[in-house]
N, C-alpha and C positions, 0 to 999 in steps of 0.2 A: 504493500500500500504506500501510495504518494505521500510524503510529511507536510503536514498542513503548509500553507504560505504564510509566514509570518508578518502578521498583516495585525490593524486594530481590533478585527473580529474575533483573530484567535486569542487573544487580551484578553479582552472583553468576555469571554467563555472561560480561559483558564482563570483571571481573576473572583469571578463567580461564583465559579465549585467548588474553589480553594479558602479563598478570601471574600464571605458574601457579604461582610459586611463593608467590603469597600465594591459591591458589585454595583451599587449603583454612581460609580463616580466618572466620570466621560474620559473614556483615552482618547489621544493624540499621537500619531505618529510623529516623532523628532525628525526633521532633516536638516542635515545628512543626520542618520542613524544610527551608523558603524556597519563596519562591515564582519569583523569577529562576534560584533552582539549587537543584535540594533534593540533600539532604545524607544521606549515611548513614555508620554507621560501620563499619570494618574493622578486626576482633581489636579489641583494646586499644588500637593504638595511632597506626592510618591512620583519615582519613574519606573517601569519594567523595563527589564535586560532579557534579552533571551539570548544565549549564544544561536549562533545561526550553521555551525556543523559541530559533528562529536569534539572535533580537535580541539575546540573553545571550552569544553565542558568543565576541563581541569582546574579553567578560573573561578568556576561560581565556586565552589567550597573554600578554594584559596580566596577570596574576596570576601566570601562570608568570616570567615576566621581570622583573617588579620588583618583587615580593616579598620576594625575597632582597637587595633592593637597601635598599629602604625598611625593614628589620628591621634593618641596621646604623646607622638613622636613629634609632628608635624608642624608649622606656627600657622600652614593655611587649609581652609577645611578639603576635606576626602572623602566618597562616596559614604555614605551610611545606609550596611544595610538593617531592614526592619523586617521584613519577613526571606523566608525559602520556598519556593515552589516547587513542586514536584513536577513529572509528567502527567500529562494529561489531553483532552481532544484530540489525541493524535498527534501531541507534538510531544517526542522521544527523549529528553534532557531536562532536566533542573535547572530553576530560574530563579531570578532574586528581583526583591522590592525594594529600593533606595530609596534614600530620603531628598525629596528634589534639591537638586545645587544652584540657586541664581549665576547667570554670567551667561558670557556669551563667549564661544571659542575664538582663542587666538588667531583664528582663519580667519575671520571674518568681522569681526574686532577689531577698531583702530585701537594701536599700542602706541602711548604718549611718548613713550622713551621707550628703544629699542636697549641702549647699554642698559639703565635700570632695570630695568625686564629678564635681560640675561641674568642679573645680581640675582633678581628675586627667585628665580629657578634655580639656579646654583645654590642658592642658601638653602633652600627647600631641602633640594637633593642631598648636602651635605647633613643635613638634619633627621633627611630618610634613614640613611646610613647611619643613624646612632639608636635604629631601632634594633630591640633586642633578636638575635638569630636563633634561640634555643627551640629547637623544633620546629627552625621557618625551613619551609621548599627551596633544597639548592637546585640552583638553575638546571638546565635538564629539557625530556622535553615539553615539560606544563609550557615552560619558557621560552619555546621554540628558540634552544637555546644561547640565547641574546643571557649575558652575563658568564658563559660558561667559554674553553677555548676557541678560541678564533678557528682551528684547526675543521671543528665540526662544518666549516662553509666552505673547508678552503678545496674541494674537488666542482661540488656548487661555481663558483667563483671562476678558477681558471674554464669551465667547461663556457658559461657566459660569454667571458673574451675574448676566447675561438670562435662562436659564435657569430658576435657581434663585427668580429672583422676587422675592416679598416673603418669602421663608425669609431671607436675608440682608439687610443693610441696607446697600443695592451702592453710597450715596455713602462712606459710611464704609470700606467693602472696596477700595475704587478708590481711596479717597486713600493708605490703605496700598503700595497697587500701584503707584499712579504717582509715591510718594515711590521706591522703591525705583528705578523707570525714571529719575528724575532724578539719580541718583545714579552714574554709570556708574565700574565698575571703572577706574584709570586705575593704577593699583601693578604692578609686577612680578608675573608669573606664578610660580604655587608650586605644589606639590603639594596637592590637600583628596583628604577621604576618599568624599565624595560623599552617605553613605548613615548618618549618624552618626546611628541609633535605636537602641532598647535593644535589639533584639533582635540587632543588633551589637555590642556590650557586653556583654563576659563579667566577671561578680563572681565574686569569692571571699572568702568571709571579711567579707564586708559592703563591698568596697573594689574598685574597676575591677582587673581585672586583666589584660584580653588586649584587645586589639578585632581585629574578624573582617571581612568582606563585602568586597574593593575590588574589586567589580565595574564601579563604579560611581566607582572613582577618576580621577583624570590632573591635568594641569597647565592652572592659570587662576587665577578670584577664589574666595578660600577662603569667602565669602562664607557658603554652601551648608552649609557645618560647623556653623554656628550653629543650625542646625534643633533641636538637645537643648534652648534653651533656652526655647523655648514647647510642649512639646511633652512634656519629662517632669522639667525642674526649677519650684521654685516662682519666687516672685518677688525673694528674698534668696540663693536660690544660682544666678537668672538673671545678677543684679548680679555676682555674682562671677567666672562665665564669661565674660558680656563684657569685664569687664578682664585675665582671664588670657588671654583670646584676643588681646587685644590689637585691639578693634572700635572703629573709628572714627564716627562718625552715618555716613556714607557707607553705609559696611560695615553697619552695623548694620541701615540702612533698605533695603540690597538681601535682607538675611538675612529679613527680618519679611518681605516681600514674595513672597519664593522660598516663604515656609513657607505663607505665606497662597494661592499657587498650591496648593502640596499640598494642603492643608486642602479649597479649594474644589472640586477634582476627584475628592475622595475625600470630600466630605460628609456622607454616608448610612450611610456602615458606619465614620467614625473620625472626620473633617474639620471637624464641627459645633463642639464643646467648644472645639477649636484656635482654631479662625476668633473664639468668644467671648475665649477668651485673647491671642489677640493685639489685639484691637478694645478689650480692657481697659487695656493698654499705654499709659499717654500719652507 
């Protein structure tokens, strides 16, 4: 049997059955959505997540369980969840009820200051990192794993380059890539966020205000967090992120690396401009 279309209607039923006393409260679909979990909202003041394949699934119980943990780490607010759902109507996976977040994403969001903005995400991140790891998820594949060795992408990666041709200039791509492989993680394990793009990134007021998504979080090299600065700061509030991050060459040349895999598997519909920007970098 087909899995339902994850749509307002299916909401609207799974909230019901499950949760009847919020079954009378109007959903809305959010767009954009997500694509790992799209999002809608309930009344004013809940939103639904439903992962949208198995592979997402990993995150609803890692989001349910340390969420709440990571929020008393944080200085800016983070998803809260209030209820679990089960499966149900024919949709296959467990879902979670948040508690809704004002703001509006970094995408689409004028940001007053781009350096301050970099700060306030770095600081964030640096603050992530001092949540506690006893029996947190090391990177792996919940993580698709983003915090774990570079090495897991690096057949991924060179198969890309061949690919792509002479669209890339694959000795200059490869030297990026194999500065980051010589580099290996060797620091203590922390918490990263995994997925640090604007569309995780809620403004308000011209100013970072929430960050959203840890689908895609656990414990390892926060390395992977570094992604905002080739990606949607310029070149003087990149500088300033990587000393609020606190990024050593090491760190620095697995982060350029990690972002140059994204870039290159996503080429065609985002990937191209990055791959230029980072190739700009000396």
């Amino acid at each position: 049997m087909e899995p339902p279309a994850l749509d307002e209607d299916l909401v609207r039923r799974l909230v019901a059955e499950q949760f009847p006393h919020w079954g009378g409260l109007p959903v809305r679909a959010i767009v954009p959505g997500g694509n790992d979990n799209r999002t809608f909202r309930l009344g004013d003041e809940l939103t639904v997540r439903l992962p949208s394949a198995e592979g997402y699934v990993a995150a609803v119980e890692k989001e349910q369980r340390w969420l709440p943990v990571i929020a008393r780490h944080v200085p800016l607010p983070v998803p809260e969840p209030v209820a679990a759902g089960a499966p149900g109507s024919g949709y296959p996976f467990p879902w979670t009820i948040n508690r809704w977040m004002p703001g509006e994403s970094a995408l689409t969001a004028p940001v007053d200051d781009l350096a301050r903005f970099g700060l306030d995400v770095a600081r964030f991140l640096r603050a992530l990192q001092t949540t506690p790891i006893d029996g947190a998820p090391v990177a792996g594949a919940h993580s698709f794993w983003r915090g774990a060795d570079l090495r897991h992408y690096d057949e991924e990666t060179r198969r890309t380059v061949a690919e792509l041709g002479d669209r890339v200039d694959a000795g200059a791509v490869l030297a990026v890539w194999d500065a980051g492989l010589s580099a290996p993680f060797t620091g203590t394990p922390v918490w990263f966020h995994g997925d640090v793009a604007p569309g995780n990134l809620l403004v308000e007021d011209g100013r970072l205000a929430a960050v959203i998504d840890f689908g895609t979080s656990g414990v390892g090299d926060p390395a992977c967090d570094l992604y905002l600065a080739w990606t949607f700061l310029d070149a003087p509030a990149r500088r300033g992120y990587r000393e609020a991050f606190g990024a050593d060459d090491g760190m620095w040349a697995r982060g350029r690396a990690w972002v140059m895999w994204k870039a290159l598997i996503r080429y065609d519909d985002w990937g191209a401009p990055v791959v230029a920007e980072l190739l700009r970098e000396v």
